[in-house]
PyMOL Python script that loads the backbone (N, CA, C, O; Angstrom):
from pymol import cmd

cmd.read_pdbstr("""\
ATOM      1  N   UNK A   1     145.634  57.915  88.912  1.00  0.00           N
ATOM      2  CA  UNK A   1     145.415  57.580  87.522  1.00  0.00           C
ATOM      3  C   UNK A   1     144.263  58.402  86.952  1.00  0.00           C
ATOM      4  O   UNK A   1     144.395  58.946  85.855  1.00  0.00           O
ATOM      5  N   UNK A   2     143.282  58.498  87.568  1.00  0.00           N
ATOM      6  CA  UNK A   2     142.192  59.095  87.121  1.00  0.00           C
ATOM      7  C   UNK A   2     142.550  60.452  86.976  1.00  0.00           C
ATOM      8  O   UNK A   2     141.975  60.873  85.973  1.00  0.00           O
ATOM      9  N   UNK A   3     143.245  61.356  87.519  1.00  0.00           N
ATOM     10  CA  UNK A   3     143.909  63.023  87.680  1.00  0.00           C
ATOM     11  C   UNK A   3     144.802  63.025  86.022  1.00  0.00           C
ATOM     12  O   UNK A   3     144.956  63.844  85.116  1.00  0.00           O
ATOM     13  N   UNK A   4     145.195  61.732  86.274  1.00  0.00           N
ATOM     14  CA  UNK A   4     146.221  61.800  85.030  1.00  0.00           C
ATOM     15  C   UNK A   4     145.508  61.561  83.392  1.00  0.00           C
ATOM     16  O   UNK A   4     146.160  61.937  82.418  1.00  0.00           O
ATOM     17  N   UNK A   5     144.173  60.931  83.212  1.00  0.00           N
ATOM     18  CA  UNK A   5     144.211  60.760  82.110  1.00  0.00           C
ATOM     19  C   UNK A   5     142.613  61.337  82.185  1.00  0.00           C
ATOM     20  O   UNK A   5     141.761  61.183  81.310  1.00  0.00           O
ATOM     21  N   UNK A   6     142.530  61.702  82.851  1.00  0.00           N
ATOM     22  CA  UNK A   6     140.741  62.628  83.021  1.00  0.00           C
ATOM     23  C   UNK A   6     140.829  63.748  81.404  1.00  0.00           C
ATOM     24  O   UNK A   6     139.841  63.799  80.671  1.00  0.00           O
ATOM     25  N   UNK A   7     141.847  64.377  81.136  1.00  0.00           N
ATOM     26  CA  UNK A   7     142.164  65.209  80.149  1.00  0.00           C
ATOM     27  C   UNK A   7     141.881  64.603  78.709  1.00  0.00           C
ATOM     28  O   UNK A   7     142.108  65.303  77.722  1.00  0.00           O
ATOM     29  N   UNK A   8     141.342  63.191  78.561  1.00  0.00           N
ATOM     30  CA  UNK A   8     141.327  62.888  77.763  1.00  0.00           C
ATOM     31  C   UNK A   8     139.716  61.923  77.347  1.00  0.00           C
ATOM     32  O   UNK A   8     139.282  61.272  76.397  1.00  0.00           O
ATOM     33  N   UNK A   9     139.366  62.244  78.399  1.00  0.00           N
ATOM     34  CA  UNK A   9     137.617  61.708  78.845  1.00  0.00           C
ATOM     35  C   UNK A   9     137.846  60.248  79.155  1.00  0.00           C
ATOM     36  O   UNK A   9     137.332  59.222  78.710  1.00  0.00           O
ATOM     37  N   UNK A  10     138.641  60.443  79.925  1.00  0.00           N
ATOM     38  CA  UNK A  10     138.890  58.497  80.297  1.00  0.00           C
ATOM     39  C   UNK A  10     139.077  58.371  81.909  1.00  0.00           C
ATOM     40  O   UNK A  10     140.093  58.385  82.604  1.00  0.00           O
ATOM     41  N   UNK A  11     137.616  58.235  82.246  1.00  0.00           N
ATOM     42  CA  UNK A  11     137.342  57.891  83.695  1.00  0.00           C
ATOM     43  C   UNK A  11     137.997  56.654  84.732  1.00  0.00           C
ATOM     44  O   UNK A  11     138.946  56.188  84.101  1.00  0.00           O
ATOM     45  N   UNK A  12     137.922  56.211  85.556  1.00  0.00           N
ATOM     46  CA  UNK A  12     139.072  55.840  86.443  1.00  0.00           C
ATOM     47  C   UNK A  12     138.315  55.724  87.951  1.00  0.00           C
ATOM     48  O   UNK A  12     138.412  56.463  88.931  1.00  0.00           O
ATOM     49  N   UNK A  13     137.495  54.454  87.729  1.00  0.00           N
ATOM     50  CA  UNK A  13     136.837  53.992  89.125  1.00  0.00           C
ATOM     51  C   UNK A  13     136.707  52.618  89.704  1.00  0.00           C
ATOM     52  O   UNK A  13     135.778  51.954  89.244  1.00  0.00           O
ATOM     53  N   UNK A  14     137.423  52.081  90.588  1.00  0.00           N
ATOM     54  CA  UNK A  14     136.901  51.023  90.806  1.00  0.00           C
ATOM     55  C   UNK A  14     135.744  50.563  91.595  1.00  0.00           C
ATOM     56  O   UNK A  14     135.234  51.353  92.389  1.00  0.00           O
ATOM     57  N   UNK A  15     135.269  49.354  91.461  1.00  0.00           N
ATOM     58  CA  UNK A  15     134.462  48.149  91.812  1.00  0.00           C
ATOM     59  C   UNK A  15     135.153  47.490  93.338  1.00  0.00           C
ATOM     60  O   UNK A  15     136.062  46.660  93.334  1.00  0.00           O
ATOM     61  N   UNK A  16     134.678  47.908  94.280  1.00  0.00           N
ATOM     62  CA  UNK A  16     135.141  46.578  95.850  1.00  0.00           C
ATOM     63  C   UNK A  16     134.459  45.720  96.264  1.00  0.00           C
ATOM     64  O   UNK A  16     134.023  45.664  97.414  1.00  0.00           O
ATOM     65  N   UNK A  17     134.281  44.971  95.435  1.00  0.00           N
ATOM     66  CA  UNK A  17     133.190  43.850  95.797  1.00  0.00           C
ATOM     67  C   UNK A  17     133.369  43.045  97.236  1.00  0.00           C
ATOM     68  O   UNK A  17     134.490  42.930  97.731  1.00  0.00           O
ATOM     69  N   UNK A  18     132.046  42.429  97.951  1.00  0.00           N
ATOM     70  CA  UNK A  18     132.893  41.679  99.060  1.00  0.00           C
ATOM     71  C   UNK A  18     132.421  40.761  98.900  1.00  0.00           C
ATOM     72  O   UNK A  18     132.394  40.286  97.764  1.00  0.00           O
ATOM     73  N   UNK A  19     131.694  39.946 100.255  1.00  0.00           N
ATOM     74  CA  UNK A  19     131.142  38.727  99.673  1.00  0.00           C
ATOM     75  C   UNK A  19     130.311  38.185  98.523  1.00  0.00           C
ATOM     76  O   UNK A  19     129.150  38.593  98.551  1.00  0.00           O
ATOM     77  N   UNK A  20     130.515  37.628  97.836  1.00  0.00           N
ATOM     78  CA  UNK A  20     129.575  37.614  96.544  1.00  0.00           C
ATOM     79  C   UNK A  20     129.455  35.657  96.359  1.00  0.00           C
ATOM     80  O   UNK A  20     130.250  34.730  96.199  1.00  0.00           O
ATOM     81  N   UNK A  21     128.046  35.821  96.496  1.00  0.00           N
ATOM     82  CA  UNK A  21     127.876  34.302  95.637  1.00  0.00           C
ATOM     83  C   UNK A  21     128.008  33.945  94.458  1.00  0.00           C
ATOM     84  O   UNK A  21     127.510  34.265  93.379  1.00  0.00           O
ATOM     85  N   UNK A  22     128.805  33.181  94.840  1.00  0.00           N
ATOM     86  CA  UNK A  22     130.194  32.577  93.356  1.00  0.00           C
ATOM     87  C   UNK A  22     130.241  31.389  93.603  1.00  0.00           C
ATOM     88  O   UNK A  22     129.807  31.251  94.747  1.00  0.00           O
ATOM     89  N   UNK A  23     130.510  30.480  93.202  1.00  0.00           N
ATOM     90  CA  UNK A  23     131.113  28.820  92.792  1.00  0.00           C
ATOM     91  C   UNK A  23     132.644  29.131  93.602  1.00  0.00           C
ATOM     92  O   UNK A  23     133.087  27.987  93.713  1.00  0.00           O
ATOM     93  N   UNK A  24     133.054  29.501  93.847  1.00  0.00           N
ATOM     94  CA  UNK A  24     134.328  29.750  94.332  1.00  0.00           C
ATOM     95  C   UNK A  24     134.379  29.952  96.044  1.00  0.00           C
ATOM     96  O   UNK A  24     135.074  29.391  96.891  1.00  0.00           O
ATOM     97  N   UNK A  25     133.032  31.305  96.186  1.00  0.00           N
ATOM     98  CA  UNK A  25     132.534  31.956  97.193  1.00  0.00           C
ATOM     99  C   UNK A  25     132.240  30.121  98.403  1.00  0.00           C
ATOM    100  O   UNK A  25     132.597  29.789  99.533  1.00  0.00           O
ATOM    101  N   UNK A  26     131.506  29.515  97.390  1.00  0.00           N
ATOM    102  CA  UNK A  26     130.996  28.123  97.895  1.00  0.00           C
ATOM    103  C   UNK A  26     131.771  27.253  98.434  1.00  0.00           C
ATOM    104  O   UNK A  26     131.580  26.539  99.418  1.00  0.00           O
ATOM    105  N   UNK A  27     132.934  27.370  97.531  1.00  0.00           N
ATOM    106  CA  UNK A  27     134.111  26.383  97.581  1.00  0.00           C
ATOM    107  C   UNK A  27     135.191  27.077  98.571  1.00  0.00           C
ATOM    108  O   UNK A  27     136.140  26.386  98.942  1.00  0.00           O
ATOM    109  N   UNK A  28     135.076  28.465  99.028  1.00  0.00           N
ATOM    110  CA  UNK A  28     135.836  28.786 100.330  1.00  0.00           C
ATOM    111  C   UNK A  28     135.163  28.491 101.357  1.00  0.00           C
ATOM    112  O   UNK A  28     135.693  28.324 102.456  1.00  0.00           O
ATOM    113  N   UNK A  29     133.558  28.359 101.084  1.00  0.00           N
ATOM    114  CA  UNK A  29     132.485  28.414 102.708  1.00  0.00           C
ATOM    115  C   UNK A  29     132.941  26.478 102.723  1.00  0.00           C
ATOM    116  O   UNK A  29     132.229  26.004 103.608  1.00  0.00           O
ATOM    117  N   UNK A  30     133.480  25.768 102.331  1.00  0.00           N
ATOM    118  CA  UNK A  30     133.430  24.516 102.563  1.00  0.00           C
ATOM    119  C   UNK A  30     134.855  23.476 102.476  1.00  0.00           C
ATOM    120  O   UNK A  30     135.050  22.262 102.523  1.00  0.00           O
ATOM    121  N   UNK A  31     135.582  24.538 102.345  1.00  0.00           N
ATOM    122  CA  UNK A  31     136.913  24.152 102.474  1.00  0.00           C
ATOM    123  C   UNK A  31     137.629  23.623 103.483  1.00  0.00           C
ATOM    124  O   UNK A  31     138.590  22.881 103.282  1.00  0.00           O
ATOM    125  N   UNK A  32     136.995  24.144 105.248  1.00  0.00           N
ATOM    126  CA  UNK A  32     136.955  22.973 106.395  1.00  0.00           C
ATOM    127  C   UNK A  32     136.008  22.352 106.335  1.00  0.00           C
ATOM    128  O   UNK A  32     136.318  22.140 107.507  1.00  0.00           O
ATOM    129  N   UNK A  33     135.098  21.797 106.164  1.00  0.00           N
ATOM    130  CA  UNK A  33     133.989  21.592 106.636  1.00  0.00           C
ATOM    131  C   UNK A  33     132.885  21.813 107.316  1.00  0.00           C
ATOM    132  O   UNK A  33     131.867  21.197 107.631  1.00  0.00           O
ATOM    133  N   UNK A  34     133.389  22.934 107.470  1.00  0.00           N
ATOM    134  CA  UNK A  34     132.000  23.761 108.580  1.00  0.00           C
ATOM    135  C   UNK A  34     131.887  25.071 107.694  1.00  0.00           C
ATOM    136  O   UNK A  34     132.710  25.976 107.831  1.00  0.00           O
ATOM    137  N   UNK A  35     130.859  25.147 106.791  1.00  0.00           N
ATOM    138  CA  UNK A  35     130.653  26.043 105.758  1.00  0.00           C
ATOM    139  C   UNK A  35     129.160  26.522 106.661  1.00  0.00           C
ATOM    140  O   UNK A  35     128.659  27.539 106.181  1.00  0.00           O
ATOM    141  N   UNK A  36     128.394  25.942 107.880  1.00  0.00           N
ATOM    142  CA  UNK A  36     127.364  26.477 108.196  1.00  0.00           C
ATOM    143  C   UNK A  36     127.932  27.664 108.946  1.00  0.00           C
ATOM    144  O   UNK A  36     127.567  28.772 108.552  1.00  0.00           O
ATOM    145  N   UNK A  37     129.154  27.570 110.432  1.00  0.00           N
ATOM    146  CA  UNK A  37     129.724  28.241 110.993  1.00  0.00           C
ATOM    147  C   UNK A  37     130.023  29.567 110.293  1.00  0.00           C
ATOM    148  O   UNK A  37     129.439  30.625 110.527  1.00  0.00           O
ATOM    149  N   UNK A  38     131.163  29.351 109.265  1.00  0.00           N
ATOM    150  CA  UNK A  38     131.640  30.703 108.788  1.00  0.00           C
ATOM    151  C   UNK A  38     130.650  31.376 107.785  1.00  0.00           C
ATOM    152  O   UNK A  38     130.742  32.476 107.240  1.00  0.00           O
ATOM    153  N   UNK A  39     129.695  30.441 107.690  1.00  0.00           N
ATOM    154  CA  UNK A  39     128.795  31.416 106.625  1.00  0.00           C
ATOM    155  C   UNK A  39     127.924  32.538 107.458  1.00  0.00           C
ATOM    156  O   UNK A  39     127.824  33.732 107.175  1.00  0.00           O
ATOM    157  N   UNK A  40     127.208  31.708 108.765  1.00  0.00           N
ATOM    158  CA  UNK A  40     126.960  32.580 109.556  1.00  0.00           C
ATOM    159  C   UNK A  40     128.022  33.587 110.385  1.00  0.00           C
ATOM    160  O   UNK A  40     127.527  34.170 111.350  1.00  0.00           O
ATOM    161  N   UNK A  41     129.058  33.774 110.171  1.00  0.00           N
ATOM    162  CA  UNK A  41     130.016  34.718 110.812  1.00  0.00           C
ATOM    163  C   UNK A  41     129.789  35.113 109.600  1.00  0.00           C
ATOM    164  O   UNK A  41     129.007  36.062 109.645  1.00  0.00           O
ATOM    165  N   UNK A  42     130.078  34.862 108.570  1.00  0.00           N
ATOM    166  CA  UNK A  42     130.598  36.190 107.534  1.00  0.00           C
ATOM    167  C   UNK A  42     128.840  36.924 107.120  1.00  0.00           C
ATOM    168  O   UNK A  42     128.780  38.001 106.526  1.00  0.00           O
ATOM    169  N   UNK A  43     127.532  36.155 107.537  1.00  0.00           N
ATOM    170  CA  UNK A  43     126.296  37.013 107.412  1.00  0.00           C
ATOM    171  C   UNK A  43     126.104  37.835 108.429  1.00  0.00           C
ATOM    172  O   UNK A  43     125.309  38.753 108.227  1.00  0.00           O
ATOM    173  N   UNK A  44     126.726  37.747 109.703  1.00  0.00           N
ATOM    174  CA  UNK A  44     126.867  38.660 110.971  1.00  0.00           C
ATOM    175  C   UNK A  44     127.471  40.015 110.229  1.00  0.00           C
ATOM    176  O   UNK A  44     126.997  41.115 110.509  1.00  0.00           O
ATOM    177  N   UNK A  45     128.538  39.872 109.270  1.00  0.00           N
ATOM    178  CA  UNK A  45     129.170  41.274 109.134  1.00  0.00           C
ATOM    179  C   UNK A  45     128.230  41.753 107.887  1.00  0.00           C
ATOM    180  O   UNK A  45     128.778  42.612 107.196  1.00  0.00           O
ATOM    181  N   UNK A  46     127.249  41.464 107.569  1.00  0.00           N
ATOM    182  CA  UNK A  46     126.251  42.388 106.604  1.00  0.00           C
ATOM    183  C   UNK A  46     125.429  42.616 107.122  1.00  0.00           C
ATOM    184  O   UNK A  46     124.672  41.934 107.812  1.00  0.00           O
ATOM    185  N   UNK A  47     125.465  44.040 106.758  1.00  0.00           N
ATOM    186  CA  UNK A  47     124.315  44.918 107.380  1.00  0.00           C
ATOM    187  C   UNK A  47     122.557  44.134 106.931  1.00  0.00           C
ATOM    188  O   UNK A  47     121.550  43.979 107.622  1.00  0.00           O
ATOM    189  N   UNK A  48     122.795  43.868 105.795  1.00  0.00           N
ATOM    190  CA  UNK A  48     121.346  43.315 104.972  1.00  0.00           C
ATOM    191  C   UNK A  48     121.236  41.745 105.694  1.00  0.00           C
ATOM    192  O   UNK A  48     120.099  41.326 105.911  1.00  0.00           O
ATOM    193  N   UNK A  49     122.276  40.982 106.021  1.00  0.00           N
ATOM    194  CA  UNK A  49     122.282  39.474 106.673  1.00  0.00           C
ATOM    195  C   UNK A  49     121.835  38.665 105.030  1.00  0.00           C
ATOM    196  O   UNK A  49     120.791  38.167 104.610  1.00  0.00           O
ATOM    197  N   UNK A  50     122.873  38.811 104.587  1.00  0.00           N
ATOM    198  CA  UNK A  50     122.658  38.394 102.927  1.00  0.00           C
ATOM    199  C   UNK A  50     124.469  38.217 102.111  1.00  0.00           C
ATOM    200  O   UNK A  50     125.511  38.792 102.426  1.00  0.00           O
ATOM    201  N   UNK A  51     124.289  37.523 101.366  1.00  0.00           N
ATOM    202  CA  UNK A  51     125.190  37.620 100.503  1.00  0.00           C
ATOM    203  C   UNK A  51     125.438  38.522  99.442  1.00  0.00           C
ATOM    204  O   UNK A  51     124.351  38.655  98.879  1.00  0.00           O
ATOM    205  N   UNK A  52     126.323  39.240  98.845  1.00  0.00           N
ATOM    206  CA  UNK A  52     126.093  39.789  97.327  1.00  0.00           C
ATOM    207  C   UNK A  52     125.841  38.864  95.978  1.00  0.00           C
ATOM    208  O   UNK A  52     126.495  37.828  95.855  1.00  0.00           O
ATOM    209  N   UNK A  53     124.985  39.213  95.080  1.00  0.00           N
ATOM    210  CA  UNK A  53     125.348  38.170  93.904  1.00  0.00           C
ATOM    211  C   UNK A  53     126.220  38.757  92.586  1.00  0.00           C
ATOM    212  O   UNK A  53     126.655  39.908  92.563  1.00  0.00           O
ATOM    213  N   UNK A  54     126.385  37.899  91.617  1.00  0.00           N
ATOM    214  CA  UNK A  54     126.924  38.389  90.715  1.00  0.00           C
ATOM    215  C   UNK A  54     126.391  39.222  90.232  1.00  0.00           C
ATOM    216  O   UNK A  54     127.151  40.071  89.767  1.00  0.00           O
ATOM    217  N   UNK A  55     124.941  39.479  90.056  1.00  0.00           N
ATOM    218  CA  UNK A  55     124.237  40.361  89.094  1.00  0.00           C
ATOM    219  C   UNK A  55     124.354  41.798  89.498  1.00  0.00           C
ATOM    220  O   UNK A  55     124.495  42.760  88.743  1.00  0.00           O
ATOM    221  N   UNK A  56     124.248  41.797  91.242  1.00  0.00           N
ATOM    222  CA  UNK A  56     124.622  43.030  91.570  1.00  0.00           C
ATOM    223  C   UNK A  56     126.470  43.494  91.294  1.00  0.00           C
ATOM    224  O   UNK A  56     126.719  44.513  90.648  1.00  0.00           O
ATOM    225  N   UNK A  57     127.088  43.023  91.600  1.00  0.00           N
ATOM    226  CA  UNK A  57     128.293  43.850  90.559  1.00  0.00           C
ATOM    227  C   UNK A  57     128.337  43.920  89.561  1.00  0.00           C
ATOM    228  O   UNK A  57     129.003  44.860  89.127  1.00  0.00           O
ATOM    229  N   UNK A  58     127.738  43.085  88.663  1.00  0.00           N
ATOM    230  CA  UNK A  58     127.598  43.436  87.164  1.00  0.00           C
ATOM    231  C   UNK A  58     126.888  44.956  87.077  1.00  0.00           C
ATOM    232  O   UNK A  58     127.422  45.863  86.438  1.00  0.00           O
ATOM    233  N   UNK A  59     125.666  45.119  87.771  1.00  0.00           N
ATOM    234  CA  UNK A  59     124.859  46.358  87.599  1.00  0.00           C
ATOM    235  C   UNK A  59     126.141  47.408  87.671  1.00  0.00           C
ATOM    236  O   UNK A  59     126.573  47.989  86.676  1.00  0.00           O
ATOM    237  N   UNK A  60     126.650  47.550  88.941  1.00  0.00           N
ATOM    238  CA  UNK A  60     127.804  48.520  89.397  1.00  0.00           C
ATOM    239  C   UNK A  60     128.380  48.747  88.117  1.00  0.00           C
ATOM    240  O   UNK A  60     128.412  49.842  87.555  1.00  0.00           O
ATOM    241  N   UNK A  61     128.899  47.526  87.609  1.00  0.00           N
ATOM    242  CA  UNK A  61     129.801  47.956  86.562  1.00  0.00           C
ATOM    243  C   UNK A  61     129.105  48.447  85.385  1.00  0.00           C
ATOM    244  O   UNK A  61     129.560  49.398  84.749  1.00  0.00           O
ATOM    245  N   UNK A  62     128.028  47.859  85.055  1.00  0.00           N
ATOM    246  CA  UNK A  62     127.027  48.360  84.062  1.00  0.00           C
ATOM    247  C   UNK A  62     127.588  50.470  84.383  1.00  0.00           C
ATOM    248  O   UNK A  62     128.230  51.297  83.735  1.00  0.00           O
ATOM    249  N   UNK A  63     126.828  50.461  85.770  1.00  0.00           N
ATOM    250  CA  UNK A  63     126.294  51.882  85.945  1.00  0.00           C
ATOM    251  C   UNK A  63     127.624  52.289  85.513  1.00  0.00           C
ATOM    252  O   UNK A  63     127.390  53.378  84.988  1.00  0.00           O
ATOM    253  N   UNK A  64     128.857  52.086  85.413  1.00  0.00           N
ATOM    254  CA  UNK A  64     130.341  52.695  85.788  1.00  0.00           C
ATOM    255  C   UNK A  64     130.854  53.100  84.194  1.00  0.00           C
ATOM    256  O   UNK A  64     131.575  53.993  83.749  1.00  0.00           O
ATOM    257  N   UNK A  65     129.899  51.671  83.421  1.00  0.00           N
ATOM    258  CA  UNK A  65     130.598  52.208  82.218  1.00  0.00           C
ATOM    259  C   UNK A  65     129.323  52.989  81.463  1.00  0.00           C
ATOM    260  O   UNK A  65     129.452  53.190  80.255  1.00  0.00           O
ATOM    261  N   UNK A  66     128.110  53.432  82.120  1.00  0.00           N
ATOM    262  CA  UNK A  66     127.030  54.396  81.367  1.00  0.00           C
ATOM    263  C   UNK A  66     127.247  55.689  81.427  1.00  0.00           C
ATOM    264  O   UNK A  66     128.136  56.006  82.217  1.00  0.00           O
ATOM    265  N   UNK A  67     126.575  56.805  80.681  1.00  0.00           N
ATOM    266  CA  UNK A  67     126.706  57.694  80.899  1.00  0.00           C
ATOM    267  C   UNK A  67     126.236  58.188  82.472  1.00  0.00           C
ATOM    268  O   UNK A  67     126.658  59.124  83.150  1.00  0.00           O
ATOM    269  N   UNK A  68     125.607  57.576  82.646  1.00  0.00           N
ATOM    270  CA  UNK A  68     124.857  58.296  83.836  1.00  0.00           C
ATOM    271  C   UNK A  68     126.256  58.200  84.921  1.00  0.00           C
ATOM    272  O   UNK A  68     126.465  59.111  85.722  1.00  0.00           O
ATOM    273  N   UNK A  69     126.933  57.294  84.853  1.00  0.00           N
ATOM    274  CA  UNK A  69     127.995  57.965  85.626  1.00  0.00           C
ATOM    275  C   UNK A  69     129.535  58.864  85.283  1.00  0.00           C
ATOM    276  O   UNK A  69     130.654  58.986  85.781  1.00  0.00           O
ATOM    277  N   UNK A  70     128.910  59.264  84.345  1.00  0.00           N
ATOM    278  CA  UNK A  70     129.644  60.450  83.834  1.00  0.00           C
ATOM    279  C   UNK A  70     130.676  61.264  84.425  1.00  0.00           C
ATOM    280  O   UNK A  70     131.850  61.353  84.065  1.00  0.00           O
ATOM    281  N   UNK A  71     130.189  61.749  85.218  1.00  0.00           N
ATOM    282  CA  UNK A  71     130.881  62.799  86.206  1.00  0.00           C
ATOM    283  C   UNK A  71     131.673  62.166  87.359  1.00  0.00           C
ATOM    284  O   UNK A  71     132.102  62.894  88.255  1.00  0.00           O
ATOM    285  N   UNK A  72     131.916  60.640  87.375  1.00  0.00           N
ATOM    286  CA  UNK A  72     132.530  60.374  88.191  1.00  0.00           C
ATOM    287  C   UNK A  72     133.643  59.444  88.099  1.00  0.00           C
ATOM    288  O   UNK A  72     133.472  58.323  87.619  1.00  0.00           O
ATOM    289  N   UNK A  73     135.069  59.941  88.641  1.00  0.00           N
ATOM    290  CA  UNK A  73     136.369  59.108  88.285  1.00  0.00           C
ATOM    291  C   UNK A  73     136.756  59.617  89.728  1.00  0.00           C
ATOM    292  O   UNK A  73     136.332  60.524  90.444  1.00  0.00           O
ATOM    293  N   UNK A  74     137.603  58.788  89.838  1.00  0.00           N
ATOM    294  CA  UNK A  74     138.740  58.589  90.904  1.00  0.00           C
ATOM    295  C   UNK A  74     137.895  58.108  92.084  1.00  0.00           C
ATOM    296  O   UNK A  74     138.294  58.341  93.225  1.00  0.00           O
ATOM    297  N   UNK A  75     136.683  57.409  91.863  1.00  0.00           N
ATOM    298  CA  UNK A  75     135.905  56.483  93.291  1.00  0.00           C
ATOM    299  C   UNK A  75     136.249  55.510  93.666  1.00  0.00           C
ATOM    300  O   UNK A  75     136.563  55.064  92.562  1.00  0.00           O
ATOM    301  N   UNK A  76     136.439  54.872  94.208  1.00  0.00           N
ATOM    302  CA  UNK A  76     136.369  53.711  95.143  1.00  0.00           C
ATOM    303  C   UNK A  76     134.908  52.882  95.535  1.00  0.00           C
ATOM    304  O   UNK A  76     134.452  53.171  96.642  1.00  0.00           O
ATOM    305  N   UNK A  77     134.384  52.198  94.982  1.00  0.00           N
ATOM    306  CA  UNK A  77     133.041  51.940  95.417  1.00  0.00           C
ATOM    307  C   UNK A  77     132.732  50.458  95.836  1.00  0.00           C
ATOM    308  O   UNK A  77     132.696  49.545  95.011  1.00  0.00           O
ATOM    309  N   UNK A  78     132.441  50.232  97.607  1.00  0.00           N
ATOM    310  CA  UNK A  78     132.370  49.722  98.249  1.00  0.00           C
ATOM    311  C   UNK A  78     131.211  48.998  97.753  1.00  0.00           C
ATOM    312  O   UNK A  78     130.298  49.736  97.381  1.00  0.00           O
ATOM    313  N   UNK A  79     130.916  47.198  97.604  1.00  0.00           N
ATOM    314  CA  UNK A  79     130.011  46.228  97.461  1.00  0.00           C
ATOM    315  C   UNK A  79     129.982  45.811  98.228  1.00  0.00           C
ATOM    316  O   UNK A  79     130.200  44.620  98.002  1.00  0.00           O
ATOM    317  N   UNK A  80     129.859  45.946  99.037  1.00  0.00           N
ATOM    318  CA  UNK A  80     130.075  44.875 100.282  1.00  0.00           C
ATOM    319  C   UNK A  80     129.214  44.541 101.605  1.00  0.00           C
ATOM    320  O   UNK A  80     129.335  43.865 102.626  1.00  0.00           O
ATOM    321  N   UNK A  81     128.409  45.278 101.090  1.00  0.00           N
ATOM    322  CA  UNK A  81     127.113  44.949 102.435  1.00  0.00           C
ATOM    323  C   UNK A  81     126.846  45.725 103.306  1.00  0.00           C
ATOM    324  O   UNK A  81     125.697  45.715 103.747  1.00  0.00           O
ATOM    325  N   UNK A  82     127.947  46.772 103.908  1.00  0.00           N
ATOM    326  CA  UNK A  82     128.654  47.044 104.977  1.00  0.00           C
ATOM    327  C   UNK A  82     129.295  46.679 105.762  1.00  0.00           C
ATOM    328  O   UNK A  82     129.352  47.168 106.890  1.00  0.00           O
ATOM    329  N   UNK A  83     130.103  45.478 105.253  1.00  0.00           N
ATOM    330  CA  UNK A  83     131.388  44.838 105.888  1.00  0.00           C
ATOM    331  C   UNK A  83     132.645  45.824 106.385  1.00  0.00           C
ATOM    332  O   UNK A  83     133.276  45.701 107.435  1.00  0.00           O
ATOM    333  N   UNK A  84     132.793  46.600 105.590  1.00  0.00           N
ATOM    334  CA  UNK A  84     133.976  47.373 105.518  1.00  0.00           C
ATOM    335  C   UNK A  84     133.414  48.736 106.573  1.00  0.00           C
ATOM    336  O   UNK A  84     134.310  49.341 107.162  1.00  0.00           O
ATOM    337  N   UNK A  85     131.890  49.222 106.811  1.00  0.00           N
ATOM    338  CA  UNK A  85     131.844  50.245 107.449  1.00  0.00           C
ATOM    339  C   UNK A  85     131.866  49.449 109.153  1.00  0.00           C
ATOM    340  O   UNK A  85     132.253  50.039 110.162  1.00  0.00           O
ATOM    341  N   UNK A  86     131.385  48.103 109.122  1.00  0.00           N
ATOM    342  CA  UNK A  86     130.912  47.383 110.397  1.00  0.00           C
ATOM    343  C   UNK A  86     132.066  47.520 111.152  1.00  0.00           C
ATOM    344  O   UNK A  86     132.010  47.948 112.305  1.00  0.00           O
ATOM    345  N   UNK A  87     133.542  47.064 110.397  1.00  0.00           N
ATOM    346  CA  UNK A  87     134.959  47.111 111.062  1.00  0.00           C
ATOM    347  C   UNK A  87     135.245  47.800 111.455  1.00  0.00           C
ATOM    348  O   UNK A  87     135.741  47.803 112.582  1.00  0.00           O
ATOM    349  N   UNK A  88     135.025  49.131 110.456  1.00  0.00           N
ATOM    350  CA  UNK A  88     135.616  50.853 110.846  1.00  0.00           C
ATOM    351  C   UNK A  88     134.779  51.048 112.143  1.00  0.00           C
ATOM    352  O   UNK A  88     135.396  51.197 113.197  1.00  0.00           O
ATOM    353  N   UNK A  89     133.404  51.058 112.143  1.00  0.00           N
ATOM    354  CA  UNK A  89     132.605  51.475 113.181  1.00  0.00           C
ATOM    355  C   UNK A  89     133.485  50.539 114.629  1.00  0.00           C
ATOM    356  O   UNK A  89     134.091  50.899 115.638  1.00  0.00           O
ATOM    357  N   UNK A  90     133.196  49.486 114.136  1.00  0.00           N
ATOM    358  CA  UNK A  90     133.623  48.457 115.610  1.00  0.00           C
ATOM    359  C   UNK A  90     135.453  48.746 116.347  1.00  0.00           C
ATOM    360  O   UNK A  90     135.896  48.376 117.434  1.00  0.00           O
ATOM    361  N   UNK A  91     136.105  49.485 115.291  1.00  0.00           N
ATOM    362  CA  UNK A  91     137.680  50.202 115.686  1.00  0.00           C
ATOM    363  C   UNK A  91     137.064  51.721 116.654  1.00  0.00           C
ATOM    364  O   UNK A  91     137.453  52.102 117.758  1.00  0.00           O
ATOM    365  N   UNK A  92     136.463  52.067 116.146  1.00  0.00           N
ATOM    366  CA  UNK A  92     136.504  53.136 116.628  1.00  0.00           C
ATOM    367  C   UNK A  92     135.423  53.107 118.105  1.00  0.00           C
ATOM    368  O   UNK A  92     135.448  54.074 118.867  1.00  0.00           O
ATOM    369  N   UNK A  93     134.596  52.021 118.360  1.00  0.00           N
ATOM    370  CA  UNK A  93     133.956  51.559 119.727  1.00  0.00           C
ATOM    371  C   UNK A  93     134.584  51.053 120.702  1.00  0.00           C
ATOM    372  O   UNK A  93     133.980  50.728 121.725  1.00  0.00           O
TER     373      UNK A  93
END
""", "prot")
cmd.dss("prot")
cmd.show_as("cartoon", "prot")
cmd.util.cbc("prot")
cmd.orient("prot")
């Protein structure tokens, strides 16, 4: 998409958010009842041992629709803590 309408100054990037503290985020950590368990498994797969919040994807998206990211379409941009590099790394060990 981004190849296709770049000709017209219309950039083309998404946002991959992962864990993020949400009202929702809350309401999946407690949906068995053991919201202490999986919260600590899912803080094992961040590199920081933290959650994301809303404010930080808002920024992302802030930066996505400023100029300052100008020069960039067709990204993919990973929120996620390093959830997504922890897996790749741990496939390939």
């Amino acid at each position: 998409m981004a190849l296709s309408v770049g000709e017209f100054g219309i950039r083309v990037n998404v946002s991959c958010p992962g864990f993020t503290d949400t009202p929702h985020y809350r309401h999946w950590l407690e949906r068995d009842g053991n919201a202490g368990v999986v919260e600590e498994e899912v803080l094992s797969l961040q590199s920081g041992n933290r959650i994301g919040t809303p404010e930080e994807v808002g920024k992302l998206a802030l930066f996505l629709a400023s100029d300052d990211s100008a020069m960039m379409t067709g990204a993919e941009l990973l929120l996620d803590g390093g959830v997504a590099a922890r897996l790749y790394y741990s496939k390939l060990c």
